[in-house]
C-alpha positions, -999 to 999 in steps of 0.1 A, spaced: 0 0 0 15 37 -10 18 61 14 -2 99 13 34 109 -4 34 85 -27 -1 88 -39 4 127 -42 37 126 -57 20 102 -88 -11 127 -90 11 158 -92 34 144 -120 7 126 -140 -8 146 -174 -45 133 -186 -74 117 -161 -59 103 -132 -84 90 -100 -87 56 -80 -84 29 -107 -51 45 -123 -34 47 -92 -46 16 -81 -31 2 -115 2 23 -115 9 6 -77 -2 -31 -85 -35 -31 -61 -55 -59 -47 -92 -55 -39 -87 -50 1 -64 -23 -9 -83 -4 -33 -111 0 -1 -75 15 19 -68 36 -12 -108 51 -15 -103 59 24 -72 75 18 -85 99 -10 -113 110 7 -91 120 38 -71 137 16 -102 152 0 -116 164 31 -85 182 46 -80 199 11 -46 182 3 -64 169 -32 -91 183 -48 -113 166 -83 -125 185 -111 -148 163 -135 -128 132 -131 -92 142 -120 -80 142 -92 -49 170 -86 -30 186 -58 -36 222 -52 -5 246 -66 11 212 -88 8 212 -124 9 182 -145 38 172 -164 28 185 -194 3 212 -198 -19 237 -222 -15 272 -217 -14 306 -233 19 325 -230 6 360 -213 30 382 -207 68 388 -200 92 391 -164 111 415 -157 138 396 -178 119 395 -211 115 357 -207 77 349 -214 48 341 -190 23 315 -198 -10 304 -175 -26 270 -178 -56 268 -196 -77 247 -179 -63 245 -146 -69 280 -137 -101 283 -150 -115 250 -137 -97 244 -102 -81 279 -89 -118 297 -87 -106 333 -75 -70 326 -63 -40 339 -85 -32 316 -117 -2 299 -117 23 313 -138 48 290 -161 78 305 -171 86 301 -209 126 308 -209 138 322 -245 169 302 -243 157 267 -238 168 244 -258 133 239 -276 123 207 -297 90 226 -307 75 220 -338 68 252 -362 73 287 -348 91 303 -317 65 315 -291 53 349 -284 30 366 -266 -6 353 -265 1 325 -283 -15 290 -272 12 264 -267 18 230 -252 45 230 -226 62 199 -204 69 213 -167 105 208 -160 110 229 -126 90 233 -92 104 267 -84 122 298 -96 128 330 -87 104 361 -96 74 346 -79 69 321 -107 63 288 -97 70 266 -125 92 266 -158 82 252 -193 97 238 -221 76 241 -254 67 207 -269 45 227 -297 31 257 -307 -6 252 -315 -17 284 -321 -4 316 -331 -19 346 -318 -45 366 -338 -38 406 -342 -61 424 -313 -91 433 -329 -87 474 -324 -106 500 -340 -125 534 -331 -155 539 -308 -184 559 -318 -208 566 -293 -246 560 -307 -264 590 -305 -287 601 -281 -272 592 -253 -286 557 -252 -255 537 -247 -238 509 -271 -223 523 -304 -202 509 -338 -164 503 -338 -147 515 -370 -119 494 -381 -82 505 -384 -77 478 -405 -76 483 -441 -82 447 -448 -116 456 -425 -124 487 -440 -163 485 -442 -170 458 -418 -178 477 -385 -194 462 -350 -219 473 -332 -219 476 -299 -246 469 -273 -258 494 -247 -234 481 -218 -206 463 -238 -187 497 -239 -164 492 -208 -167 528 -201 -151 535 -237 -161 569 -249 -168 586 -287 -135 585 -299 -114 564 -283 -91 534 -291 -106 503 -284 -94 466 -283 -127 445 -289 -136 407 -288 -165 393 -311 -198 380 -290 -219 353 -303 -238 370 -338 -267 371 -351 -277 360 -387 -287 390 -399 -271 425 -394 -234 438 -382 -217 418 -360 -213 420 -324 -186 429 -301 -177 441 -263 -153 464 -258 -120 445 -239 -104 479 -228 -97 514 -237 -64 527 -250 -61 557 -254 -81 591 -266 -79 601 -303 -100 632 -300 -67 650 -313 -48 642 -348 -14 641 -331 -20 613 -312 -27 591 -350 5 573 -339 -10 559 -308 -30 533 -333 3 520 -348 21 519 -312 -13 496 -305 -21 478 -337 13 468 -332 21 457 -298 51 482 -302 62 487 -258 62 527 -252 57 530 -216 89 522 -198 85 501 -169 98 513 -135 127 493 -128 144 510 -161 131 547 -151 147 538 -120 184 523 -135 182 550 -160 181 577 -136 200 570 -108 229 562 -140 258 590 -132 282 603 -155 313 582 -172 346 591 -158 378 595 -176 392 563 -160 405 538 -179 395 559 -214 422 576 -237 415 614 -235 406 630 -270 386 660 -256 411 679 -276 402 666 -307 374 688 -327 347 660 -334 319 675 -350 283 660 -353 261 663 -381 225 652 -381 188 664 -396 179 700 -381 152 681 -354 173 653 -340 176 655 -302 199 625 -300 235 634 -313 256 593 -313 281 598 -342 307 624 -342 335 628 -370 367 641 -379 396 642 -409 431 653 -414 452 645 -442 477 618 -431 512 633 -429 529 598 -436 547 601 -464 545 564 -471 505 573 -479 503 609 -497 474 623 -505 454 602 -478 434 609 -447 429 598 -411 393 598 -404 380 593 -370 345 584 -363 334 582 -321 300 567 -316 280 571 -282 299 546 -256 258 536 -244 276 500 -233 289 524 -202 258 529 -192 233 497 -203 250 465 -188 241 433 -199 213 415 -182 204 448 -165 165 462 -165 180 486 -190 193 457 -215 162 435 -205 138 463 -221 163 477 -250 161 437 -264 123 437 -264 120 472 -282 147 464 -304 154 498 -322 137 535 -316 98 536 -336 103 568 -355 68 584 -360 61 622 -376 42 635 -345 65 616 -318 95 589 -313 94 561 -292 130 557 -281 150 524 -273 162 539 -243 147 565 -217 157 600 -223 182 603 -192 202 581 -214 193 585 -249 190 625 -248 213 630 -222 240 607 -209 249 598 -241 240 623 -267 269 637 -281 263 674 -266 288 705 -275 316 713 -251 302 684 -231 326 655 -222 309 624 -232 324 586 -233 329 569 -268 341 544 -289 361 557 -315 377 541 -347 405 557 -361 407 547 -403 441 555 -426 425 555 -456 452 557 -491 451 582 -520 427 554 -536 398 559 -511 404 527 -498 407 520 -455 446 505 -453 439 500 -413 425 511 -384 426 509 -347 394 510 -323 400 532 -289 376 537 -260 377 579 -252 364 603 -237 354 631 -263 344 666 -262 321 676 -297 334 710 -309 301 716 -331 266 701 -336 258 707 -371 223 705 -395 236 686 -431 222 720 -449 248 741 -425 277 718 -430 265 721 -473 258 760 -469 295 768 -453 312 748 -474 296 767 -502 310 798 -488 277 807 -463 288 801 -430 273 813 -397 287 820 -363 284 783 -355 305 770 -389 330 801 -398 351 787 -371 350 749 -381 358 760 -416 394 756 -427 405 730 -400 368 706 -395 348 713 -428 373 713 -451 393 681 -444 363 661 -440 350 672 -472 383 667 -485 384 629 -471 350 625 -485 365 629 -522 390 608 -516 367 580 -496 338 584 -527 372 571 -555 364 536 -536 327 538 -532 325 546 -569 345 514 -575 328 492 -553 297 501 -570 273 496 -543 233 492 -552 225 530 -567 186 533 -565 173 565 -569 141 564 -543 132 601 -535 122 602 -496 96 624 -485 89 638 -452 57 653 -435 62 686 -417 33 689 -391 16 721 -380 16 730 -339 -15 708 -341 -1 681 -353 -20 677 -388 -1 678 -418 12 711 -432 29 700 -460 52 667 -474 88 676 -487 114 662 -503 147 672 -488 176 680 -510 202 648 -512 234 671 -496 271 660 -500 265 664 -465 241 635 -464 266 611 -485 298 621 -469 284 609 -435 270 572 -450 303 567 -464 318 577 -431 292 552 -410 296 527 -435 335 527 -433 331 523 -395 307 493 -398 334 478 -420 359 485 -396 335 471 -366 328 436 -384 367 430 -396 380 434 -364 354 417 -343 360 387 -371 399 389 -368 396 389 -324 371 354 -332 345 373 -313 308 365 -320 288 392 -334 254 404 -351 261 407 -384 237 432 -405 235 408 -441 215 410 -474 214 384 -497 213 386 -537 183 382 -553 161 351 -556 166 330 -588 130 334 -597 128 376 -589 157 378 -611 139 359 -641 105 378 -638 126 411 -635 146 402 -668 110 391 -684 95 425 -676 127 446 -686 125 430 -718 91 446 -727 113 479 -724 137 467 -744 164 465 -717 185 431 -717 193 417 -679 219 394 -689 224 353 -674 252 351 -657 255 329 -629 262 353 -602 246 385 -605 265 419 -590 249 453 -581 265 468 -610 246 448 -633 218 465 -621 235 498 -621 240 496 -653 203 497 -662 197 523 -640 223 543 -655 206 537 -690 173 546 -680 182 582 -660 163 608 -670 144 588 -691 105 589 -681 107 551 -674 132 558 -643 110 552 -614 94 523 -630 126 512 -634 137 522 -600 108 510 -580 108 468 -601 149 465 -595 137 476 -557 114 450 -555 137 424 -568 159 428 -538 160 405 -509 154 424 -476 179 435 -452 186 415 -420 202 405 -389 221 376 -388 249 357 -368 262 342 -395 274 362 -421 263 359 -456 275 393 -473 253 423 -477 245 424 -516 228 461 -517 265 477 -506 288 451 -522 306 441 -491 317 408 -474 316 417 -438 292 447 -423 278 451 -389 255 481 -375 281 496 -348 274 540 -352 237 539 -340 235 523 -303 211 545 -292 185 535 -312 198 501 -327 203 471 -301 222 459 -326 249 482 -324 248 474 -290 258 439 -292 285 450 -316 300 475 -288 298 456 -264 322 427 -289 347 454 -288 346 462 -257 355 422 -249 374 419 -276 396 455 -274 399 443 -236 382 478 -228 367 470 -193 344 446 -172 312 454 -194 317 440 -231 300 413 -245 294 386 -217 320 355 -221 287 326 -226 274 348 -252 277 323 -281 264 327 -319 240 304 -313 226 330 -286 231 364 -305 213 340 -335 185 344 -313 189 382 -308 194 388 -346 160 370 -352 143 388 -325 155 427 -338 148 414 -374 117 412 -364 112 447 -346 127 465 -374 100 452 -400 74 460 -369 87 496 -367 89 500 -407 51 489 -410 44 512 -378 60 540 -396 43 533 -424 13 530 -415 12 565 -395 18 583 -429 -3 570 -447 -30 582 -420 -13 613 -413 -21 623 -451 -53 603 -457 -69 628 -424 -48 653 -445 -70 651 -480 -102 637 -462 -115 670 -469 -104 671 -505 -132 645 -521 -135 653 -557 -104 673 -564 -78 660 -589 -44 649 -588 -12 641 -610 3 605 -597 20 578 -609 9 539 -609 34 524 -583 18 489 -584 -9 468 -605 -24 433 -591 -56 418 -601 -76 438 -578 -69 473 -592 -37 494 -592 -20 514 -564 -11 548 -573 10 577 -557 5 613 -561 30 636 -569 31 665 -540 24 644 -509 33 608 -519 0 598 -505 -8 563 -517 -41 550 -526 -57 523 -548 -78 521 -581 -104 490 -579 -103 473 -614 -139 472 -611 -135 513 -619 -115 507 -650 -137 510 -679 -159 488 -701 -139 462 -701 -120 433 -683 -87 443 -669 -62 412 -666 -34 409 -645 -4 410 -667 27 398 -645 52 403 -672 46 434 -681 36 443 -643 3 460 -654 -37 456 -662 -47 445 -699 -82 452 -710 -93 415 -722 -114 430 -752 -98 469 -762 -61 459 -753 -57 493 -732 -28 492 -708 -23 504 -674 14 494 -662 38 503 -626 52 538 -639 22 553 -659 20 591 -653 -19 598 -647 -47 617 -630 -69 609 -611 -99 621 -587 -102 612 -552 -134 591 -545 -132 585 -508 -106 583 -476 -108 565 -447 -85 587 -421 -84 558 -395 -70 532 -418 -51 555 -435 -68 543 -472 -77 567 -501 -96 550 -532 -92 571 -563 -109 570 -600 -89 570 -630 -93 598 -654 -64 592 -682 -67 568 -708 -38 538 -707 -22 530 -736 -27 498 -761 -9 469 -769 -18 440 -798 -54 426 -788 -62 391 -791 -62 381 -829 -30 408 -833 -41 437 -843 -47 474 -817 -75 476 -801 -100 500 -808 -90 538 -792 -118 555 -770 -129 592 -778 -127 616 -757 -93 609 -743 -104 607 -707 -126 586 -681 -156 595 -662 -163 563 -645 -162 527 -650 -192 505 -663 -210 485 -627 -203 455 -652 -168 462 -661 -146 436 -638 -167 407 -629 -135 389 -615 -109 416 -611 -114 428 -578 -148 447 -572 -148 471 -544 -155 454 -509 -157 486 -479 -154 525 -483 -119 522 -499 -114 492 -515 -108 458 -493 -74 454 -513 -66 495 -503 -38 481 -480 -35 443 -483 -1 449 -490 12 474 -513 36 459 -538 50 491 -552 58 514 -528 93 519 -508 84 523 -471 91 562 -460 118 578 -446 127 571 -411 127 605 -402 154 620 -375 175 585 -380 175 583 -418 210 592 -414 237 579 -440 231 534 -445 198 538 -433 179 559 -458 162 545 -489 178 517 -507 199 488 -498 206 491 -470 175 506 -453 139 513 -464 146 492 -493 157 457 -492 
């Protein structure tokens, strides 16, 4: 016969129905005993020791060896929180659910994805106890379900007072399916506000119904548009107050143990409205006579691995945000402002801890060496790019006249010589114009520009880029692990539908087996000026693989180089981070490099997780823009504008107007009498019957039919006429009179992609022409348009 311990040590560990005849079995009981065992149960039933729910038997605060349950939140380490499914719901009534901890760095066996939050996964319980307060730790046997998007949208009150209202999507994808809400599902939401929702049971006929989960946030004002991305897309912008805390109490970096270059005049050059200053630079001509007519050029980045320690509250939260969220209205920073805006912003005549590299770089262009250094610096100058452009031009201010002949001039000098080797490395030259919204006090949109592309601009990327270089070679040479930043070539099958649809230009993409970013800089060359440019442009774009982190390096393809890693941007980049922290190890700099278990398998699973908040903060971005203008023009139904077709599927075409770069979407359905078919060589819609043409690239006008500020979508009608190519027995088809459009027939697309909601269902289902915008006060040098930002 077991004893009490026995008995509840086999309940506790057992998953599935376990009660009197399974222990009976799992001991080997006779009859007599099974009467013992009953007895025994029901003692231990009676004094609470085991409880039953339906035909289990369990003891209270033990979990099952392997057990459902949905992953909630995150500790204070970033390691995920799950609760059982069941077992709180069915056996805990109102005491506190029993929390699993889901560590990131298990060794997992899981089948399909990595967990996240609010996923529904299947975990074996592997610990009784752990610090935190949590009382058990998981490993994940399966992922079984991956969570859904929150259902978020707008509230609007029902009038009269009467309680209950609709919820307007902020979906595109949802655009005209609202909810309605019944009179006491509105959790104290009012008209206005952001909303998360969940769906109660429906009804057959009319809208759907839904109870409002819990309020987010007011949007009674246009500046706070960006608060739906931040939501939408689970982006953290509330610092917890543990990091508040760290950040605060964080005092100043002394000049221990750090070479002193306060002397040296470091300058630091950044768009007129950034408020974080972490790259400083500086060039001399190298008096060596072994390397005439080259330069030493010195680049000191923000030292933030003084001040965020690995493993810290500071780290802990940096990792989950991975990178600042740049938005027009506001920025939601990596780091709290003590550090970001303070501590480590490169200030003027303020000392201020860095890592600097030191490049020799030959008559050529080309970096002959360089040596890393951990300083403290004092920035002679914080510059705008026009200032830095209008002194050297010969309009300085107070500010530039004195950096003139010994700052300004070398390094525009040493950018010369540096752009000799850019030009013959031949990185990936797209031409991608980036626009930028300038709001009013209000926050609404005053107007979009494009800024000017400044030497200014260029002579800092090749500067940054140098640097990266520089970070990756000696990182590789010291065999410490690092975060690589990698892009690969372009897929076999991009490259062959890019060379079928150059060919209807009459541009040859020739096969070779390995294909080299001058290949394709040689078609944009030919195409320059040419009206078919940003066609052009915007299809070689889209070819490209995207931009990545990686632990293993694999080349980045878009800037023609073997080994790069992110190193100038750690204030807003937790991948330049990592790589300080490498140097710091590797450079034997101090106590608070990269910690010695960190392994490439580990900082394999950091790459993946920043990888995966930069494309969150891209589409964030995005997004906000595209709302940001749509409130913009809402007011503008019926006018006119000049735009160009950016993208064509068989649903309709996307189009973007000239002045603001708003996008928007044409339904086929709109087209004309006729059938429009997806053409995929030629990237365009081909009228079935007349042969008319509407292809990526196309200038056009057209008339704004409708905007949907909360999602952001605009739905346009076309008013120029495509052109024609051979219809179907060889021969034009038949030209219109009249020249332009005034509608499309109710019968003209019965496949192609009639409207569904105010703007078209397809308005933002993913829009396969457009480059995502700027990114604002960090679109600094390698992370503008192109290879390696906005672009691949």
């Amino acid at each position: 016969m077991p004893t009490k311990e026995q008995v509840l040590a086999f309940i506790a560990t057992q998953s599935g129905e376990v009660g009197k005849r399974e222990i009976a079995r799992a001991f080997g009981l006779n009859a007599a005993q099974k009467i013992e065992l009953k007895s025994l149960l029901r003692d231990l039933s009676e004094t609470g020791t085991v409880e039953r729910s339906r035909r289990r038997l369990h003891v209270p605060g033990a979990l099952p060896g392997v057990v459902l349950a949905d992953i909630v939140s995150r500790d204070a380490d970033g390691e995920l929180i799950a609760v059982p499914v069941e077992w709180d719901s069915e056996t805990q009534g109102d005491a506190p659910p029993i929390l699993v901890q889901v560590p990131r760095s298990t060794p997992r066996r899981a089948v399909g994805p990595a967990p996240g939050l609010a996923d529904r996964v299947l975990l074996r319980i592997v610990e009784g106890s752990i610090e935190h307060g949590v009382a058990h730790v998981g490993r994940v046997i399966k992922v079984l379900e991956k969570a859904r998007r929150q259902t978020i949208g707008i509230f609007r009150a029902a009038p009269g007072g009467e309680g209950g209202g609709r919820i307007i999507p902020i979906d595109k994808k949802q655009l005209g399916r609202e909810l309605q809400v019944p009179p006491g599902a509105e959790h104290e939401a009012r008209d206005g506000d952001l909303v998360t929702v969940e769906l109660m049971r429906q009804r057959v006929f009319g809208l759907p119904t839904a109870r409002v989960k819990e309020k987010l946030g007011s949007l009674s004002s246009e500046k706070a548009v960006s608060l739906i991305a931040l939501h939408a897309h689970a982006i953290p912008h509330v610092f917890p107050e543990a990091v508040l805390k760290e950040a605060e109490a964080a005092k100043p970096v002394t000049p221990r143990g750090r070479e002193d270059w306060r002397d040296v005049p470091l300058v630091t050059i950044d768009p007129p409205d950034a408020k974080d200053h972490d790259d400083a630079v500086h060039a001399m001509p190298d008096d060596d006579a072994a390397n005439e007519g080259g330069f030493i050029v010195t680049v000191a980045i923000a030292d933030v691995s003084a001040y965020v320690r690995p493993g810290s509250p500071l780290d802990r939260e940096a990792l989950i945000r991975g990178n600042s969220v740049y938005f027009p209205d506001r920025v939601v920073p990596m780091l709290p402002e003590r550090i970001s805006n303070d501590l480590c912003s490169l200030r003027p005549r303020e000392d201020r801890p860095a890592l600097a590299v030191r490049m020799v770089i030959g008559a050529d262009g080309r970096k002959r060496h360089h040596s890393f250094h951990r300083i403290l610096m004092r920035s002679a100058g914080k510059l705008a790019y026009a200032q830095a452009q209008n002194a050297i031009e010969g309009r300085t201010d107070d500010i530039t006249d004195p950096l003139l002949n010994g700052v300004l001039k070398p390094l525009y000098a040493a950018y010369a010589c540096v752009k000799k080797a850019r030009d013959a490395r031949q990185p990936l030259d797209l031409d991608l114009p980036e626009r930028k919204i300038v709001l009013k006090e209000d926050g609404t949109v005053d107007r979009v520009v494009v800024p000017e592309r400044l030497d200014a601009h260029r002579l800092i990327e090749e500067f940054m880029i140098l640097a990266n270089v520089a970070a990756a070679e000696t990182l590789e040479e010291k065999k410490t692990p690092l975060v690589y930043r990698v892009h690969d070539g372009p897929s076999l099958e991009k490259l062959s539908n890019l060379r079928e649809f150059l060919k209807t230009l009459d541009i040859a993409l020739a096969k070779i087996d390995q294909v080299r970013p001058s290949h394709f800089n040689r078609i944009l060359a030919q195409v320059k000026d040419t009206d078919a440019a940003p066609l052009v442009n915007q299809v070689i774009l889209r070819s490209q693989s995207q931009a990545e982190y990686a632990s293993e390096n694999y080349g980045h393809f878009g800037l023609n180089l073997r080994r790069y890693a992110h190193f100038t941007s750690p204030i807003r980049r937790y991948a330049d981070l990592v790589v300080h922290r490498g140097l710091v190890r590797a450079m034997d700099f101090g106590s608070d490099g990269l910690p010695q278990d960190a392994t490439t398998a580990t900082l394999g699973e950091v790459a993946a997780a920043i990888s995966v908040t930069e494309r969150r903060a891209m589409a964030a971005e995005r997004e906000t823009v595209d709302r940001l203008i749509a409130h913009h023009l809402a007011d503008q139904i019926g006018a006119t504008f000049n735009a160009r077709i950016t993208g064509a599927t068989k649903a309709g075409l996307f189009v973007a107007l000239d002045i603001t770069g708003a996008d928007g979407f044409i339904p086929a359905s709109t087209l004309g009498q006729d059938y429009y078919r997806y053409d995929e060589t030629r990237q365009a819609l081909v009228g079935e019957r007349t042969g008319e043409m509407h292809r990526i690239g196309d200038r056009v006008e057209v008339k704004l039919v409708e905007a949907a500020p909360v999602a952001g979508a605009l739905r346009f009608e076309l008013l120029t006429e495509g052109s024609y190519v051979k219809g179907p027995r060889g021969r034009p088809g038949p030209l219109r009179r009249g020249g332009g459009r005034k509608g499309g027939s109710p019968g003209g697309a019965p496949k192609g992609g009639a409207r569904q909601g105010p703007a078209g269902r397809h308005a933002g289902s993913g829009h396969p022409g457009r480059s995502p915008p700027g990114k604002g006060p960090r679109g600094k040098g390698p992370e503008g348009n192109g290879p390696e930002g906005n672009g691949p």
